[in-house]
N, C-alpha and C positions, 0 to 999 in steps of 0.2 A: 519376441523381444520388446516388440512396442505394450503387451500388456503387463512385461516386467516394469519398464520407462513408468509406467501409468500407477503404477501399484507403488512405487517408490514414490512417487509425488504424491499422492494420495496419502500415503505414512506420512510423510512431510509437512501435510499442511494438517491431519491430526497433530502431532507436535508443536505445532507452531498457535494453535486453537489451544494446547494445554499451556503454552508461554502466556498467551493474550489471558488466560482466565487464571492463573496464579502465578504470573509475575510479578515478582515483589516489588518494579514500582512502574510510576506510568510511562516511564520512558520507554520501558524493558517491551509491556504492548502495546504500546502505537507502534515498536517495531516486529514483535509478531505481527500484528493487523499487517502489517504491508510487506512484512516475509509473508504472508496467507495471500496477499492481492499477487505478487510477483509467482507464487505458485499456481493462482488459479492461471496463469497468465501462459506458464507453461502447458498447463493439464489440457487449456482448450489450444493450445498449436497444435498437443503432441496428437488429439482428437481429430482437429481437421488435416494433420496429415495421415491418421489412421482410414477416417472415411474419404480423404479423397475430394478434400471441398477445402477449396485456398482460399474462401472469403472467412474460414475461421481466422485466419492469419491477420485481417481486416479487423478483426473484434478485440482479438486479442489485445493487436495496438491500441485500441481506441480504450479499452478495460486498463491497461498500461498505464496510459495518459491519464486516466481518471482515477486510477490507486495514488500515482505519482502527487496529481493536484489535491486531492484529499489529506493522505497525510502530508504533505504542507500545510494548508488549513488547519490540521486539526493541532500540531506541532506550536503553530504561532496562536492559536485560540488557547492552545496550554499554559504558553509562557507569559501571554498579556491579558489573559481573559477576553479579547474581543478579537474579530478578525482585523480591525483597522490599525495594527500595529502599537507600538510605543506612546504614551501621551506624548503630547508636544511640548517643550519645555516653554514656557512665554518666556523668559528671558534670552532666548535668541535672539532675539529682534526687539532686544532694549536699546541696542545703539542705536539703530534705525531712525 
């Protein structure tokens, strides 16, 4: 059963590797890229509870967190070209 589970996520993130490299636009992979982070994210639970080792579970998260923080970054470096967000408009703080 678990090497059906394993074999299905594995197809999975093939597909999602063929979304990331002809999707027709960039929006389409950077959400492959992180449908493929949130699969590897299953593949290594459904591992550490195959062999029997709960600190996979500990990676996972931490792989989670790090797919998560990533495409944010990479999302806002698309939309402004830099990570530091939005120019500043100066005339904000003309009344001042």
């Amino acid at each position: 059963m678990f090497i059906a589970a394993t074999l299905a996520i594995l197809a999975t993130m093939v597909l999602a590797l063929v979304r990331a490299f002809v999707g027709p636009s960039v929006y389409d992979r950077i959400l492959a890229v992180n449908a493929f982070g949130t699969k590897t994210v299953l593949l290594i639970a459904v591992l550490g509870y195959v062999t029997e080792r709960p600190d996979f579970i500990d990676v996972a998260l931490v792989y989670a967190l790090i797919n998560f923080v990533g495409t944010i970054a990479v999302m806002k470096f698309h939309k402004y070209s830099s990570l530091a967000g939005p120019p500043a408009d100066r005339d904000d703080f003309a009344d001042l």
